[in-house]
C-alpha positions, 0 to 999 in steps of 0.5 A: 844126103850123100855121104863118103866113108872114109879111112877109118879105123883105129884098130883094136888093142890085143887081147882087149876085154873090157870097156872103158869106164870112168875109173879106167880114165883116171888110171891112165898116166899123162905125158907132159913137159918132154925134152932131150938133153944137148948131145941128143942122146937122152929125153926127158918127160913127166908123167902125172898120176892121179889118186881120186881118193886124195884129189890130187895127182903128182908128176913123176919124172923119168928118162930114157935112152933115145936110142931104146930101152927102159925109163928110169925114175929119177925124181919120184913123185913125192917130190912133184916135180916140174918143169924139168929138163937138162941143164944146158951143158947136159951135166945137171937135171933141173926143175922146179918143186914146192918141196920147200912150201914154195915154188923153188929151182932145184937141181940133181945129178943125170941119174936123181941124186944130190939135189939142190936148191938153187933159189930162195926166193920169197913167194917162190918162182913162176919160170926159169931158164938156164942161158946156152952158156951157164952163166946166168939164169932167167926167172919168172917171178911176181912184182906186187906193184899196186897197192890194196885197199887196206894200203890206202886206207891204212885204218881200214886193215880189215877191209878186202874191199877193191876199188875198181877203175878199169876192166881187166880186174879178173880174168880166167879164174882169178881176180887181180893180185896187184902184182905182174909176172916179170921177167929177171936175170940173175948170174950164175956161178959154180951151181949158185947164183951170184948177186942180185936179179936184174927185173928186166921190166922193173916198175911196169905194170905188164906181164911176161909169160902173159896171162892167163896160160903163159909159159916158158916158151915165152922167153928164149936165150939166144946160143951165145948167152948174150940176148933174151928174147921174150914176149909181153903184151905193154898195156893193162886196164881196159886197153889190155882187156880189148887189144890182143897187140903183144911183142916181142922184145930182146934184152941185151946183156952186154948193152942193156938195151931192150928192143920192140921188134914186132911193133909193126904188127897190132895182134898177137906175137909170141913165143920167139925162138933164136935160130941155132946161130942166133942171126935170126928170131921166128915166133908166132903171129897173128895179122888181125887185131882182137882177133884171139883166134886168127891164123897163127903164122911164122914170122922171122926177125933177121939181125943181119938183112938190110931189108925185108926178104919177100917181097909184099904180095898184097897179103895183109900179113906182109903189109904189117911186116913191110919193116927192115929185117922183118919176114913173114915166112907161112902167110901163103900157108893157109892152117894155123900153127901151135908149136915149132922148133928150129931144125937148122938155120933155114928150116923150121918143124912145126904142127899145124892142124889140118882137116881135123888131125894134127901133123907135122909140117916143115917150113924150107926156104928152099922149096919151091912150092909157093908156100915153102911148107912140107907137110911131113906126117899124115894119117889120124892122130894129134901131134901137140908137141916136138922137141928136136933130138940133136944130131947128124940126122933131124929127128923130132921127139914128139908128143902125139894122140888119138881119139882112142889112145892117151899122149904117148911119145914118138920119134919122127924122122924129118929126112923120110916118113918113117916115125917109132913109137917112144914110150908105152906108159899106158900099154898096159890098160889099153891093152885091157881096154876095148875101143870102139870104131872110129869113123871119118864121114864126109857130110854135105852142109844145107850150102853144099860143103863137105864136112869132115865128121868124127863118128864113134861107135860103141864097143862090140857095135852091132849095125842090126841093133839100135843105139842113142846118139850123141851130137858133140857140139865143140867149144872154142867156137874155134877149136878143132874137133880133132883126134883129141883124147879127152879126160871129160869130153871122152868119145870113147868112154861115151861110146863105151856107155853105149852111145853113138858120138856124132862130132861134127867140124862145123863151120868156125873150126880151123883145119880147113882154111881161113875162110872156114875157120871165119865163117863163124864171126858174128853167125853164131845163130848161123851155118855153124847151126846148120852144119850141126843138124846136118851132121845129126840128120845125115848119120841118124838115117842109118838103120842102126841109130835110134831116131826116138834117142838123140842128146846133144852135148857141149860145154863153152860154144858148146854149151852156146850151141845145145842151148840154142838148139834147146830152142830150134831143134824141131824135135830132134832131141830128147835130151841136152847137156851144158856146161859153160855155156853161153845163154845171154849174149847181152849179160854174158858181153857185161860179164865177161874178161876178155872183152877183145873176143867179145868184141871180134865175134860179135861185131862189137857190143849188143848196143851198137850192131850195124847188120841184123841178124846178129850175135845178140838177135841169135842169144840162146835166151831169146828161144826159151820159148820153145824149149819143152825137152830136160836139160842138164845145165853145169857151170863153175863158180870160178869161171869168169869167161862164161860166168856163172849166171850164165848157167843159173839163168838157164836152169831157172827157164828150164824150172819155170817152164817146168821142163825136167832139168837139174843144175850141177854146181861147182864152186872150185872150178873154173871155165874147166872140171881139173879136180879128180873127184869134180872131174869123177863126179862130172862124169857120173852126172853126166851119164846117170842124166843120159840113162834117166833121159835117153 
């Protein structure tokens, strides 16, 4: 097949000697939670260290001069702060703590000193906000308002028995707690809070931020103080385990009155954000209905227009919008977007993933391109968060990485190319570590597309030497194989074991268009197959990969995807791992939450398929006939996305066909390995298989 080499290389660090190897992975710190301070002068971020040996890792909290110079520690991390950020007049530093035994709002001065507890609330607190103007302060806080068994039935206090009339009763990695996140406002006066909390969603049985990964940029205060904006999907049961229908609603302090502004629309909205003059809210969009991965778009709410702004072009997006005030803003822009800030009243900087890496775009009302979106940066990397610095001249903090470098922050200027890097917290070990060659490969598909492939080569790699190789199947299935630096899926600790890392973007992946990105519904057993065995057979001609040493690996469609392979490979492989993966579409469709995605990828439920072949005719059990190669199956007792008989039904094939197999069991995790030491023994498992096998 004919194959482009492209742009490559992630240069090697100065004075590198060593490998990367597990412990190395643990040592490094993790940025999170980066903010700057209202007179665009300081940043603020976390950074999380972890210590194996205690299974657990602790935030620190740092500053820093935007302008250059050294962090300062202002909150250690025996405190294990989070959430931190200045308060909106930039005189205070707040954040929130278990220091107490619950979860509670602190504050201290700008340099760590004099910290105060602000709240006292019983069961401690989920999420705050400090209003623009400081008089009030919206908190997050869970509402218990369905009652136990053992409250039912008063005699039977011993009981944890659940009587069940709905779906929806776990989700994630836990079962229903009978109580619902809500959103509250309470004063605030003098560095105290004053009266009682306002439950901005009294006696409903709904979540805001929504489960199971809501945060606080669910809800955003206008700048005046004066409205709340926030997002919450009003349904439960059944209902909310097929719709993914969320809205955004804004709660007038001075009127009371909360307003549904998105209900128009029938999928996903979320996120809102008030323009700087507060006139207007944008937030994130998705057209389709139960469709969890549709294309992310930006939509705007204009307080003052009399009539929608753009004018309906036929697309599907503008149809759902044809509202007063309502404006769609990117549906001619064909990438989904994460995360975005207001620049200005107009403009709006966001990241959008594209051909594989994560940039950062501008949306200008002003262009005139038909799309009115700039892509602004460009090159291998993941931008995964801004925050606006404040000033004169835009400029972003942003969160960025690579496949061969850990999240660090820099400073892009919107008004030229020109971006620094911000902060150096792991220079230290990488500039010790040695990373492999990546490579950009251009691969042809069994239909004639090109395929964007991510190939990692072993440090010190030799081309007249042999090497095994490792097919990278993605979860998702639509998730990008983008330049991610993974703490369990790590490309270049793979490589640095000696491996080749083949990681195709096959066909279901976003950042290169909608129709690609579909192409994967109800085809699972499809093209998406096919694009992995084109990229596997297009880099293993090559004289340096072991034809006789090839593995494939994934976990979620991943683990889906070698399973079915397991079955279909021809023998190409000689060894495969799973973790979490699906293996029997009809009892993983009865076991499974989220029964909206479920039903979207499927086409429906196994009992009711209009085409054939489908989803349920593709089921990775269907093949365990022909699997004769030693598989490795992981699954997590908490994982109630792809639950866990998912991975023992796959080990018991493989032990009565008497393939060479081994099961790795974890019962604290969920649909992921977070624990240090799960997380250090996934890994050796994981390579000690690969040894033994390949």
């Amino acid at each position: 097949m004919k194959k482009f080499l492209l742009l490559t290389f992630i240069p090697f660090f100065a004075m590198a000697q060593n490998n990367l190897n597990i412990e190395t992975l643990w040592q490094f710190g993790r940025i999170s939670e980066h903010s700057v301070s209202p007179d665009g002068k300081t940043a603020i971020y976390a950074v999380k260290n972890y210590d194996i040996k205690a299974n657990k890792g602790t935030n620190q909290i740092f500053t820093q001069s935007i302008a250059g110079g050294n962090p300062q520690v202002i909150i250690n991390p025996d405190i294990n702060a989070f959430g931190a950020r200045f308060t909106p007049d930039g005189k205070f530093i707040s954040y929130l703590s278990a220091l107490s035994g619950e979860v509670q709002l602190y504050t201290c001065q700008l340099n760590g000193t004099n910290q105060q507890q602000i709240t006292f609330v019983k069961g401690g607190i989920n999420g705050y906000k400090f209003s623009p103007t400081m008089k009030h302060i919206a908190l997050v806080m869970d509402v218990k308002l369905d009652l136990e068994v053992k409250e039912k039935y008063t005699d039977l206090e011993k009981t944890n028995a659940r009587i069940i009339d709905g779906l929806f009763y776990r989700h994630w990695d836990a079962w229903h707690d009978y109580a619902y996140s809500h959103l509250f406002i309470q004063n605030f006066e003098n560095g105290k809070l004053i009266g009682n909390p306002k439950d901005l969603m009294e006696g409903e049985r709904f979540d805001c931020p929504i489960p199971p990964h809501g945060d606080d940029d669910e809800f955003n205060w206008s700048m005046d103080g004066s409205k709340i904006a926030y997002d919450c999907k009003k349904m439960n049961g059944t209902q909310d385990a097929i719709s993914t229908n969320s809205d955004i609603y804004v709660y007038d302090l001075n009127t009371q009155v909360t307003k549904n502004i998105s209900e128009a629309n029938q999928g996903y909205d979320k996120n809102p954000q008030f323009s700087p003059d507060g006139s207007k809210i944008a937030w994130l969009s998705m057209a389709e209905p139960g469709n969890e991965s549709d294309r992310n778009t930006l939509v705007m709410f204009d307080f003052n227009a009399p009539k929608l702004s753009t004018p309906g072009d036929g697309n599907k997006q503008v149809a759902l919008y044809m509202l007063p005030k309502i404006t769609p803003l990117t549906h001619q822009f064909d990438y989904t977007i994460e995360n975005f800030v207001w620049v200005n009243n107009l403009q709006i900087a966001f990241t959008t993933v594209i051909n594989a890496t994560k940039q950062i775009a501008i949306f200008n009302p002003m262009l005139k391109s038909v799309s009115r979106v700039l892509v602004h940066t460009e090159g291998l990397h993941d931008y995964t968060g801004i925050a606006l610095i404040p000033g004169k001249k835009p400029w972003l903090l942003a969160s960025k990485m690579t496949i061969s470098m850990p999240t660090e922050l820099f400073k892009v200027d919107l008004s030229s190319k020109n971006t620094m890097q911000f902060t150096y917290v792991n220079k230290t070990i990488l500039d010790q570590t040695k990373m492999g060659k990546v490579e950009k490969r251009m691969v042809k598909t069994t239909d004639q597309k090109d395929m964007l492939v991510w190939v990692i080569y072993p440090p010190n790699f030799d081309p007249s030497k042999k090497y095994p190789t490792l097919l990278y199947c993605q979860g998702g299935p639509q998730s990008p194989v983008s330049q991610f630096f993974s703490y369990r899926w790590n490309f270049q600790l793979m490589a640095a074991n000696g491996y080749i890392v083949v990681a195709p973007n096959r066909r279901g992946l976003p950042g290169f268009g909608s129709e690609w990105n579909n192409a994967i519904t109800n085809d699972y057993g499809g093209q998406c197959m096919k694009d992995y065995l084109s990229a596997i057979d297009d880099v293993a001609s090559e004289t340096y990969v072991d034809k006789t040493r090839l593995g494939a690996v994934g976990a979620s469609f991943g683990g889906y995807s070698v399973y079915w392979l397991a079955g279909n490979h021809n023998k190409r492989f000689k060894s495969f791992i799973s973790h979490c993966g699906m293996f029997n579409m009809e009892s993983w469709y009865g076991s499974t939450e989220e029964m909206f995605f479920a039903n979207h990828d499927n086409g429906g439920p196994y009992w009711d398929q209009k085409i054939s072949p489908n989803n349920f005719d593709a089921s990775p059990h269907k093949f365990v006939k022909n699997w004769d190669t030693p598989i490795l199956v992981i699954h997590n007792e908490k994982d109630y996305r792809v639950p866990l008989n998912q991975g023992m039904e796959a080990f018991t094939a493989a032990q009565m066909k008497g393939i060479k197999s081994k099961f790795l069991y974890f019962p604290d995790e969920n649909h992921w390995v977070v624990k240090p030491q799960n997380s250090v023994l996934w890994q050796r498992v994981f390579f000690e298989w690969l040894a033994e096998t390949l």
